[in-house]
Structure formats: structure tokens, C-alpha cells
C-alpha angles and dihedrals in degrees: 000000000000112000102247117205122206114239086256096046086061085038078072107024089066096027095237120120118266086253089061094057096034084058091039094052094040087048081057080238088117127054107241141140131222121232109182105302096337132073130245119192122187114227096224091054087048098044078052104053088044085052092054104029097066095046089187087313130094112272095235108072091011111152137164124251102281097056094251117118123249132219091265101048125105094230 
């Protein structure tokens, strides 16, 4: 079984308030899953999208080369 984090376990795992990655996951710029009312997120997905969103480059304020933001990004 996949190892399954709570919205506030990846609130600290990646150091960003719980608002941050409730508006992230319901944006579909995080990847989550919605159980009932409450959100599930699985640590791989989430050590990958860590992995892609920083692209050599800090995760808040990351965009591609043409200035606009991608999917991963924080902003």
C-alpha cells in the first residue's frame, strides 16, 4: 500500500501553511486526492512534484523560460 500523508503532514513536509496546499490541491497544482470531505496526498506524488516543480530553481517563484508559470510552480 501506498504510504498516504494528511494535508497537514505535506503542510510540513514542504514548510507552506495548510491554506497554501488546500488552494494548491483544489487548483489541481498539487497532486491530492479527496476522501469524502478531507484530503489524502501520496508521498511519492508529492516527492515528485517537489522533484519537477524546482527545476534547479527554488519552488516559490519557479517559472519556465518564457515567464509564464507552469503547473508545478507555487505561484
Amino acid at each position: 500500500m501506498k504510504d498516504l500523508l494528511t494535508l497537514s503532514e505535506v503542510s510540513t513536509f514542504l514548510k507552506v501553511p495548510k491554506s497554501t496546499i488546500y488552494k494548491l490541491a483544489r487548483e489541481r497544482r498539487l497532486p491530492g486526492h479527496k476522501v469524502g470531505k478531507h484530503w489524502r496526498f501520496v508521498r511519492e506524488e508529492i516527492e515528485a512534484w517537489v522533484q519537477n516543480a524546482g527545476g534547479g530553481e527554488a519552488l516559490v517563484g519557479a517559472a519556465s523560460g518564457n515567464g509564464s508559470h507552469d503547473r508545478y510552480s507555487l505561484n
